[in-house]
Every structure is written in C-alpha cells, then in structure tokens.
Backbone as a printed PyTorch tensor [residue, N CA C, xyz], in Angstrom:
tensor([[[ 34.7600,  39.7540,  41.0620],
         [ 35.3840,  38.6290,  40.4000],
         [ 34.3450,  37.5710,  40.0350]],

        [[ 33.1050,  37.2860,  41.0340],
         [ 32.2710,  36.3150,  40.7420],
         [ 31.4110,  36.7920,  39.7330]],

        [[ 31.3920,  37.7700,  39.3620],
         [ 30.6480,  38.5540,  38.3190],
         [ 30.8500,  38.0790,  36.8200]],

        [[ 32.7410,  38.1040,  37.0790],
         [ 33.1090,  38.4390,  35.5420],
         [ 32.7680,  36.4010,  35.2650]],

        [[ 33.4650,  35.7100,  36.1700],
         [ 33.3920,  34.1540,  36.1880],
         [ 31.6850,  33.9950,  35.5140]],

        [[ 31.0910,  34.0570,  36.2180],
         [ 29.8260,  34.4950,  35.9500],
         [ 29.1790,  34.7950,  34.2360]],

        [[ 29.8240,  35.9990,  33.8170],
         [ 29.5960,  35.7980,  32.7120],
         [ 30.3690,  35.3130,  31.9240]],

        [[ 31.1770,  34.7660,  31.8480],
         [ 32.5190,  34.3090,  31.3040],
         [ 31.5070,  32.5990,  30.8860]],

        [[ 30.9860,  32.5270,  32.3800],
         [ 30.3100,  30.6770,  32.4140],
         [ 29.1470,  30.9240,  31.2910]],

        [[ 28.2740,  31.9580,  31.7820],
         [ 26.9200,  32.3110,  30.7760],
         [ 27.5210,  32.1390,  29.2910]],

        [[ 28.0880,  33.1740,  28.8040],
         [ 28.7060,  33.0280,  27.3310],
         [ 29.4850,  31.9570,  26.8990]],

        [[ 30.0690,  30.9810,  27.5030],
         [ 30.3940,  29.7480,  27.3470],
         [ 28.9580,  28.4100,  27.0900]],

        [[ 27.8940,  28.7780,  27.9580],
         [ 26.7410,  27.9880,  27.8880],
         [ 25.9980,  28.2380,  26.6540]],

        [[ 25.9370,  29.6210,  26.1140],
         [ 25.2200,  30.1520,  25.5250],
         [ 26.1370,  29.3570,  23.9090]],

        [[ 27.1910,  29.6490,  23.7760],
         [ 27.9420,  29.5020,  22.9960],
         [ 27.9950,  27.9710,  22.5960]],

        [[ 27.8690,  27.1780,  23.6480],
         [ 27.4280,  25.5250,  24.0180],
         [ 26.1240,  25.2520,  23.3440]],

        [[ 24.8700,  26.0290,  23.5570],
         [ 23.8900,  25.6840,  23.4340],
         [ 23.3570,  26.1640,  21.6810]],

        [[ 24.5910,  26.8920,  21.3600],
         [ 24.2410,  27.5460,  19.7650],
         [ 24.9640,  26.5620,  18.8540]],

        [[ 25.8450,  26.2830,  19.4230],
         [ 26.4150,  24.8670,  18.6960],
         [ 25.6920,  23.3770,  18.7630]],

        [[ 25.3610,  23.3340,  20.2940],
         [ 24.2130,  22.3580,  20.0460],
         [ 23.2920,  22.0350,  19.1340]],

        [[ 22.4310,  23.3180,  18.9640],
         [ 21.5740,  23.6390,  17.9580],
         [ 21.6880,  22.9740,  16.6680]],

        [[ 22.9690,  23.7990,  16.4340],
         [ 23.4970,  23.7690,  15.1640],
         [ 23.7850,  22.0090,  14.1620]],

        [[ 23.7790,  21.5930,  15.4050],
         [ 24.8300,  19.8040,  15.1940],
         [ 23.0750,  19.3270,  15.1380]],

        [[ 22.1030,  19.6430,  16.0160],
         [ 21.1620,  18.7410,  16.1460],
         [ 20.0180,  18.9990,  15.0860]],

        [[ 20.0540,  20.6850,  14.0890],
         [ 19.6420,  20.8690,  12.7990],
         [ 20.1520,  19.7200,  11.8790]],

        [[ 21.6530,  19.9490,  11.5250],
         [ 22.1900,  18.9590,  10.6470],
         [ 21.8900,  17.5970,  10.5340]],

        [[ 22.2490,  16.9130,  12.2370],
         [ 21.5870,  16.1430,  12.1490],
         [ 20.2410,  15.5480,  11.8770]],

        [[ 18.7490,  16.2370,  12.3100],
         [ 17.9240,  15.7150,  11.8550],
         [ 17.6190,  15.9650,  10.3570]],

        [[ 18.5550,  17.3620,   9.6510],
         [ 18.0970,  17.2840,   8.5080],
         [ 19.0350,  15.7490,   7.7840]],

        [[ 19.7830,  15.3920,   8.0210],
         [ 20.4190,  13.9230,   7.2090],
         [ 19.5490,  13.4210,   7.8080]],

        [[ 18.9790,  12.8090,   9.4580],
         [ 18.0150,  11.9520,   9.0740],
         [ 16.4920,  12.2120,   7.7810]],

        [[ 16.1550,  13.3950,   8.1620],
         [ 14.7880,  13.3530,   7.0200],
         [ 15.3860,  13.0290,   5.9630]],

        [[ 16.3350,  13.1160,   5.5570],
         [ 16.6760,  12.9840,   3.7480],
         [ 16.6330,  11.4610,   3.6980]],

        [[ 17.5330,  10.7330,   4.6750],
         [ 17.6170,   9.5390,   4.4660],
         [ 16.0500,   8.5410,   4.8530]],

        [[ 15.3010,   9.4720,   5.7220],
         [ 13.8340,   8.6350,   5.5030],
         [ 12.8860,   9.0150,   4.1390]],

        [[ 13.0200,  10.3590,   3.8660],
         [ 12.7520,  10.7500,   2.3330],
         [ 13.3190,   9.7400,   1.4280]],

        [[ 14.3150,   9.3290,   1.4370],
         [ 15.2780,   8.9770,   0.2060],
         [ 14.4900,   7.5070,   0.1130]],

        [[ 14.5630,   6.4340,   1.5340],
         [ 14.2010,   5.2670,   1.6130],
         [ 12.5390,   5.3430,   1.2470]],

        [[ 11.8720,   6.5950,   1.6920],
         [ 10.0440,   6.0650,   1.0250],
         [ 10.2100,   6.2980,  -0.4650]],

        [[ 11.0680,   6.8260,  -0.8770],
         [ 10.7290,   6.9780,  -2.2310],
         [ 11.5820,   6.1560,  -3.1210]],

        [[ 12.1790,   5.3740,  -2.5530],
         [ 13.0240,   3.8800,  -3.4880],
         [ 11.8600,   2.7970,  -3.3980]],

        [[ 11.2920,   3.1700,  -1.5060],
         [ 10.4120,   2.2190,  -1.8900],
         [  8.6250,   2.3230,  -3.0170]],

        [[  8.7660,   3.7400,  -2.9080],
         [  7.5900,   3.6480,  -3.6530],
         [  7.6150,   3.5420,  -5.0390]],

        [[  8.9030,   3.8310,  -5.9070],
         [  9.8210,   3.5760,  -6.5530],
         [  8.9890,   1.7930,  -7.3370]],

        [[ 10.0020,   1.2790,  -6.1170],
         [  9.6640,  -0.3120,  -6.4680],
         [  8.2970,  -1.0500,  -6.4530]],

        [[  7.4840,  -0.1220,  -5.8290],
         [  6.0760,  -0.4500,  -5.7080],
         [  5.4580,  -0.2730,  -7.3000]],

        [[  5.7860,   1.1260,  -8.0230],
         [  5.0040,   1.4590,  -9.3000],
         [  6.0440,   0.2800, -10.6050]],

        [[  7.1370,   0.0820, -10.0440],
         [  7.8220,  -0.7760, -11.3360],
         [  7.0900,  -1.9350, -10.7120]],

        [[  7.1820,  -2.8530,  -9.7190],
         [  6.2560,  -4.1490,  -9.4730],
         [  5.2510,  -4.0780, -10.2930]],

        [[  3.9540,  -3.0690, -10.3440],
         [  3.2670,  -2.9440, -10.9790],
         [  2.5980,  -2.8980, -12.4740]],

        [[  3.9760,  -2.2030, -12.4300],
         [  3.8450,  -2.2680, -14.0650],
         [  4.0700,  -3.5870, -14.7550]],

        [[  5.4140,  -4.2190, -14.1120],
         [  5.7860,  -5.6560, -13.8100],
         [  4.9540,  -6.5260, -13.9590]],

        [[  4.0270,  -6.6220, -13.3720],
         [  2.7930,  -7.6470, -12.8400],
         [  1.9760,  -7.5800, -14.0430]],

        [[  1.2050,  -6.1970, -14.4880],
         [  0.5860,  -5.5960, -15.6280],
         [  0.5730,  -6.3090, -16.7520]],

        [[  2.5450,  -6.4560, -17.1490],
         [  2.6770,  -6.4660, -18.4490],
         [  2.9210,  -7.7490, -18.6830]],

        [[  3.2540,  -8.4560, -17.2750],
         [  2.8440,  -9.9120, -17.6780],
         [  1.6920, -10.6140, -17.9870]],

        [[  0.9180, -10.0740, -17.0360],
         [ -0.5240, -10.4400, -17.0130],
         [ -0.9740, -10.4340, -18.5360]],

        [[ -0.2540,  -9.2830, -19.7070],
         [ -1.0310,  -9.1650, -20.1660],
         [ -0.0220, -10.0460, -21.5000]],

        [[  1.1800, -10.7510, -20.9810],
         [  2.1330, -11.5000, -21.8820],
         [  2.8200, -10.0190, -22.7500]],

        [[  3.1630,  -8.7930, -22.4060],
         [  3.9020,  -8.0820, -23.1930],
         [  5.3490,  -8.3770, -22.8680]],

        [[  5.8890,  -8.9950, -22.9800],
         [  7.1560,  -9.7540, -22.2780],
         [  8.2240,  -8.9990, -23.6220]],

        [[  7.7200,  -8.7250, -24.3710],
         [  9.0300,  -7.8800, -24.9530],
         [  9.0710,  -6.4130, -24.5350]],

        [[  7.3030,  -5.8260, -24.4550],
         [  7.5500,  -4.6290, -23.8260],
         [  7.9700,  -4.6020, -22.4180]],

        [[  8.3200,  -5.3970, -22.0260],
         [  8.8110,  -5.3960, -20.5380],
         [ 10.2500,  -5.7230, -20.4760]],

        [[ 10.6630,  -6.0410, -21.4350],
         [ 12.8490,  -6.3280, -21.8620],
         [ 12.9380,  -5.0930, -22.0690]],

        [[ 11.8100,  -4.7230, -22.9820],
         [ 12.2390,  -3.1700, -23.3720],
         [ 12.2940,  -2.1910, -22.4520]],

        [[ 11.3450,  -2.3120, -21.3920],
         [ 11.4290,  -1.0320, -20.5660],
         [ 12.4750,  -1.2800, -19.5900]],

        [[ 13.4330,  -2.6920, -19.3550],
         [ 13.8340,  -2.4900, -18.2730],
         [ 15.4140,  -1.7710, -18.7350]],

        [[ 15.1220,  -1.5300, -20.3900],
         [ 16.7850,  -0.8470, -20.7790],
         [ 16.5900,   0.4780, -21.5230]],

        [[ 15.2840,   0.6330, -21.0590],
         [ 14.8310,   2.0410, -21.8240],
         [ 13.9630,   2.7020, -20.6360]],

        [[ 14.5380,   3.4560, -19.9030],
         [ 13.6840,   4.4890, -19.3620],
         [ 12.4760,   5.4020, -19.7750]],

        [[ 13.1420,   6.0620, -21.0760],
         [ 12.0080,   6.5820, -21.6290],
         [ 10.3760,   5.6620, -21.6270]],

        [[ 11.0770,   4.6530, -22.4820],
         [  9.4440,   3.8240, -22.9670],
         [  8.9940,   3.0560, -21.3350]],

        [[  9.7080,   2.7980, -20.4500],
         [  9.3980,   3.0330, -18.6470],
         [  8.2180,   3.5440, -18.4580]],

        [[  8.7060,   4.9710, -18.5150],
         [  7.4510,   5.4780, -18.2120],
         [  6.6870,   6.5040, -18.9620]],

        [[  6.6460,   5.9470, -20.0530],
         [  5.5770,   6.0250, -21.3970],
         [  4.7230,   4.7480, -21.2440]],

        [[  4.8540,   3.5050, -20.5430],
         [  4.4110,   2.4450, -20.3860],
         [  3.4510,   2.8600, -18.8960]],

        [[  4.1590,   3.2460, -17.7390],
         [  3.6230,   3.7560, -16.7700],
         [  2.4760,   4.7290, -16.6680]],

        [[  2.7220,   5.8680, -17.7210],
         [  1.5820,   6.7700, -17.8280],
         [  0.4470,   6.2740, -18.5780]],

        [[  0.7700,   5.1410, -19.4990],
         [ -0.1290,   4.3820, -20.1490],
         [ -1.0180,   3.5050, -18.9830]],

        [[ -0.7750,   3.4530, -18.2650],
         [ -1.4220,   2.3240, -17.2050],
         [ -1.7290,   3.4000, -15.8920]],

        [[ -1.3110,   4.2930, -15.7340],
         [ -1.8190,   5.1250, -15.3300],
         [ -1.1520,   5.1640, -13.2340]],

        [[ -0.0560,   4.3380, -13.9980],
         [  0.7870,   3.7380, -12.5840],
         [  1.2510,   5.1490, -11.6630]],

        [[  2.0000,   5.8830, -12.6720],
         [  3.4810,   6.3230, -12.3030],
         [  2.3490,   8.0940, -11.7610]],

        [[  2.0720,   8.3090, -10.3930],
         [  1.7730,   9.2470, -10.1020],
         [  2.1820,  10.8680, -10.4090]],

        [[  3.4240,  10.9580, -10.6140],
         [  3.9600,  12.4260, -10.7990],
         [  4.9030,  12.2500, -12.1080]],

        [[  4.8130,  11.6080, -13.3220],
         [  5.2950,  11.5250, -14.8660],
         [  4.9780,  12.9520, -15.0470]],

        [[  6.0630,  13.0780, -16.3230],
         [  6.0540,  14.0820, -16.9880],
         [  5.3360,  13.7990, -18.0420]]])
C-alpha cells in the first residue's frame, strides 16, 4: 500500500514540478518582452531627441513639423544624419 501512495505522491510532484516549469517559462518570457519593449521605446526617444536637437540647431523648423506627421521623411531625415541605427 505504501508503495502505490508512494507513487501516486511521486507523479503528483512530478506533475507539480512540470507545471511549475511551465508558469515560470511564461512568466519570464512576458517579463523579457516587457524589458525588450521598454529599452527600445527608450532608445526610440533617444534617436528622435536627436534628430530633434539636430534640426534645431540647424533652424530646419519646418523640416521638423514635417517629420513629426510624416514618418517616411522621419527617417529619411534620420538616415541623413546618420542617427537611426537599423533604417531601411
């Protein structure tokens, strides 16, 4: 009888510890995404600051209305300055 209890407890632990697993994958994969997600908003805001700073410096104050409603010319402006690391 202490046998079957026995394995009855084992396959219950085992069964415990595969679900464990399972919850503590998921979980750290949502955390990496959400520390992925936050470095790259912030690095994000680092290359627009830049460009920001750039195009004042240099008084393009219309090309800078323009890029903030035109993505495209964004970062056609970015690769021009040589900001935006991974542009197409």
């Amino acid at each position: 009888m202490c046998e079957i209890l026995d394995k009855i407890e084992n396959r219950g632990i085992a069964i415990g510890e595969e679900r464990g697993e399972k919850r503590g994958i998921v979980i750290g994969e949502k955390r990496g995404i959400a520390i992925g997600e936050r470095r790259g908003e912030k690095h994000g805001r680092n290359e627009i600051n830049r460009l920001v700073a750039i195009l004042l410096e240099e008084n393009r104050i219309d090309d800078l209305k323009r890029a903030v409603h035109d993505e495209e010319y964004q970062q056609h402006l970015m690769i021009e300055y040589g900001i935006c690391e991974d542009c197409e």
